[in-house]
N, C-alpha and C positions, 0 to 999 in steps of 0.2 A: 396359749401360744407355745406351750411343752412342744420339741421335738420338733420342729422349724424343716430341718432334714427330714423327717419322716412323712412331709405332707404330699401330695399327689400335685401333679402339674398344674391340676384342671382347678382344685384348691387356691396355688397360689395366681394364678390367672385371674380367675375373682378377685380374690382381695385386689391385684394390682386394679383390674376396671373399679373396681369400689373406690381406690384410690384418686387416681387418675381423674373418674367424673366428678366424684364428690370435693375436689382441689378444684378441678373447673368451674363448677356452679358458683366454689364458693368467691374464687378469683373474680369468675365475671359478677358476679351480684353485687359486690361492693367495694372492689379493690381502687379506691378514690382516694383515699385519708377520713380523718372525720370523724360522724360517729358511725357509719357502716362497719368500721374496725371489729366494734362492741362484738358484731354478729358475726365476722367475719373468726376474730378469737373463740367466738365458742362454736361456733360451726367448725373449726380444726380440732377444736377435744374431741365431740363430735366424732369425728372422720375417726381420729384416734383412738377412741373408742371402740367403733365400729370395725375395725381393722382387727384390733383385738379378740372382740364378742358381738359377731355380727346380730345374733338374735336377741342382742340388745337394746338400748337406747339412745345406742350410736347413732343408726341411720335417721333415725327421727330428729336427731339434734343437728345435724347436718345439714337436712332439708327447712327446719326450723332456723337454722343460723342461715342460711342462703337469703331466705323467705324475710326473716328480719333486715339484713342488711341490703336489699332489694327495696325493700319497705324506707327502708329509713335514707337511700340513696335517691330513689324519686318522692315518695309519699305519693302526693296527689297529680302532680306532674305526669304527662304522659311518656311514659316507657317504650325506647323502640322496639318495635313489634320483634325483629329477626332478635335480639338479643334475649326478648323473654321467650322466646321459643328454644334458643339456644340452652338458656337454661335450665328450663321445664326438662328440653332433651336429658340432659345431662345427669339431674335429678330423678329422672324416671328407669334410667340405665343404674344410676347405683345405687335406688331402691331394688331394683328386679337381681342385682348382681349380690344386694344382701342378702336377700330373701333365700337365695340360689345356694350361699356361701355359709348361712345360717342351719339350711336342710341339709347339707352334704356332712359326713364325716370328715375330718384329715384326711384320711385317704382316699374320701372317695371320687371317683369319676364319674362324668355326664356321657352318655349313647351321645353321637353329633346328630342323630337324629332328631332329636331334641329341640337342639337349640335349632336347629334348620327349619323345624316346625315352629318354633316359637319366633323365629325374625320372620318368619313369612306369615 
């Protein structure tokens, strides 16, 4: 994270969606009290992590901390349908934004070609 100034737009873009969804999933998956907390605290180092050194362990601990405190906020209980879709959304954007964030240099930039072929 040397050199914060020297990074490309399209760079910090990423991270902000990386941000942004991976705060949301994790918000919505278990922000109750309780013990969703558990997941909820390690799904932010997680994020934090991943923010850092996306081609790391970050994103994974993310979707793992979502995935657990989801778990442990219904268990067996039935889950509303639009909320786990909303989360699945959420988690799948800032798997695809590490991914993205992970392959790029600091400096580098994405063709919008691109990405206009990849939302379509």
């Amino acid at each position: 994270m040397t050199g914060l100034a020297g990074w490309s737009r399209t760079v910090l873009a990423l991270r902000a969606v990386m941000l942004v969804a991976g705060a949301g999933a994790l918000v919505g998956a278990g922000w109750v009290g309780g013990f969703p907390v558990v997941g909820l605290v390690v799904g932010g180092l997680g994020l934090l992590a991943a923010l850092i050194q996306p081609g790391g362990f970050g994103p994974a601990v993310v979707i793992g901390g979502a995935a657990g405190a989801w778990l442990a906020r219904y268990g067996a209980d039935p889950a509303p349908a639009t909320g786990t879709v909303l989360i699945a959304l959420a988690l799948a954007v800032h798997h695809q934004a590490a991914g993205l964030a992970a392959a790029l240099p600091s400096t580098g930039r994405v063709d919008p070609a691109i990405v206009v072929r990849f939302i379509g």
